[in-house]
C-alpha positions as CSV (number, residue, x, y, z in Angstrom):
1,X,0.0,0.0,0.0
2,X,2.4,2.1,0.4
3,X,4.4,1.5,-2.5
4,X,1.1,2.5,-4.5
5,X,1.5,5.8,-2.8
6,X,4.3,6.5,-3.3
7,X,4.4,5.4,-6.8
8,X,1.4,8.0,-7.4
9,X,2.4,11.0,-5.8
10,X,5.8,10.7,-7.8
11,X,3.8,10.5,-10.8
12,X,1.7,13.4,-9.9
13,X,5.0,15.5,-9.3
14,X,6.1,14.2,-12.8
15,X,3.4,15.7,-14.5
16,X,3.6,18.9,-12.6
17,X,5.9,20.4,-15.3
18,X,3.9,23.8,-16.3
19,X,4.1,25.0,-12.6
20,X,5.3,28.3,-12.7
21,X,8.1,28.6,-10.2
22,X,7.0,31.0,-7.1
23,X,9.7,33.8,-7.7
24,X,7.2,34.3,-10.9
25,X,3.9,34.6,-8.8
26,X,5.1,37.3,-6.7
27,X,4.4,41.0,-8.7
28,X,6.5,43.4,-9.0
29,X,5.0,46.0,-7.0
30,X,5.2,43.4,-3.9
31,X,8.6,43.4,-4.8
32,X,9.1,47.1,-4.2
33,X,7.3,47.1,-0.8
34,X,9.9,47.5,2.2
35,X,10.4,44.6,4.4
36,X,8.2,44.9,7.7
37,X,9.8,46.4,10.9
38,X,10.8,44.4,13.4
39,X,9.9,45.2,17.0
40,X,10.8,43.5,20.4
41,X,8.9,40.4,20.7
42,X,9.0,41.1,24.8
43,X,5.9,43.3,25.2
44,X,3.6,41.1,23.1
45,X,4.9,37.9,25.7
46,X,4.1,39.9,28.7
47,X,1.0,40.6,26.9
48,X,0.0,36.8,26.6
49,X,0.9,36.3,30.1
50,X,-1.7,38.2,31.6
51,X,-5.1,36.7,33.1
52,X,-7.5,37.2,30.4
53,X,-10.7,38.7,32.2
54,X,-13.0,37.0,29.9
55,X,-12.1,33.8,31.7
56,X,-12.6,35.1,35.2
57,X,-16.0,36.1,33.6
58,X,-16.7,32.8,32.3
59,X,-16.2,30.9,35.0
60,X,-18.6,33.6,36.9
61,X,-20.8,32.4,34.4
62,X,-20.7,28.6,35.0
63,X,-21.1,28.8,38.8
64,X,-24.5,31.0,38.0
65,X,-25.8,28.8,35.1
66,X,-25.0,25.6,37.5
67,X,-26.8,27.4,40.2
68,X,-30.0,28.1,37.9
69,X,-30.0,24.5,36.6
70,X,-29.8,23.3,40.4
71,X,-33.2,24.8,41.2
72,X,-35.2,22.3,39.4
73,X,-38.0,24.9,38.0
74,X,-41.4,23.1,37.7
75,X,-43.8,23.7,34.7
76,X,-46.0,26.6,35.8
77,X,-49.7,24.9,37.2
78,X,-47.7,21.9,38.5
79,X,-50.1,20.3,35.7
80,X,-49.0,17.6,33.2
81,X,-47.8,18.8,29.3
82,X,-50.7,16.4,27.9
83,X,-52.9,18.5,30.5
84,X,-51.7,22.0,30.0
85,X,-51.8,21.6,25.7
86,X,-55.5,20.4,26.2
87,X,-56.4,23.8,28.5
88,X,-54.5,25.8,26.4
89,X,-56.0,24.4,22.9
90,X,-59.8,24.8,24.5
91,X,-58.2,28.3,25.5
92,X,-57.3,29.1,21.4
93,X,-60.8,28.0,20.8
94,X,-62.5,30.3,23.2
95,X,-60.3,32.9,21.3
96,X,-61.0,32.0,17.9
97,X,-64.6,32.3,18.3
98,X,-64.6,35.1,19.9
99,X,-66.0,38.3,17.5
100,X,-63.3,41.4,17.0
């Protein structure tokens, strides 16, 4: 197996021929551009180091949501689903057939 691969990605690169080399896909007003400026790499390390404060907030976050889920909200009425869809659908009805 992988003799076939090998075999076909050196005749893919055989075939390859028309490639322009990449010295030829760079224009020539790239080529006048001045190289970038270098700056010290040290500020942007102590940047990194920091504590992010969108972590501290997240985790704020979690606690909170953990919290909410914890409280183990009932459906309003205390009533089944099957129960509240039939009130509510007889509810609709009333509506419908009420004159505006």
């Amino acid at each position: 197996m992988l003799r076939v691969a090998l075999l076909t990605c050196l005749t893919l690169a055989a075939c390859s021929g028309d490639v322009p080399t990449v010295d030829a896909t760079i224009s020539d007003a790239a080529r006048a551009q001045p190289y970038p400026t270098l700056g010290p790499i040290d500020a942007l390390l102590t940047d990194a180091a920091r504590p992010s404060r969108a972590k501290a907030a997240g985790s704020n976050l979690r606690v909170r949501g953990t919290a909410l889920a914890g409280r183990g909200i009932s459906a309003p009425g205390g009533e089944s689903l099957d129960a509240r869809g039939a009130r509510l659908r007889a509810r609709a009805a009333e509506l419908r057939a009420v004159d505006i």
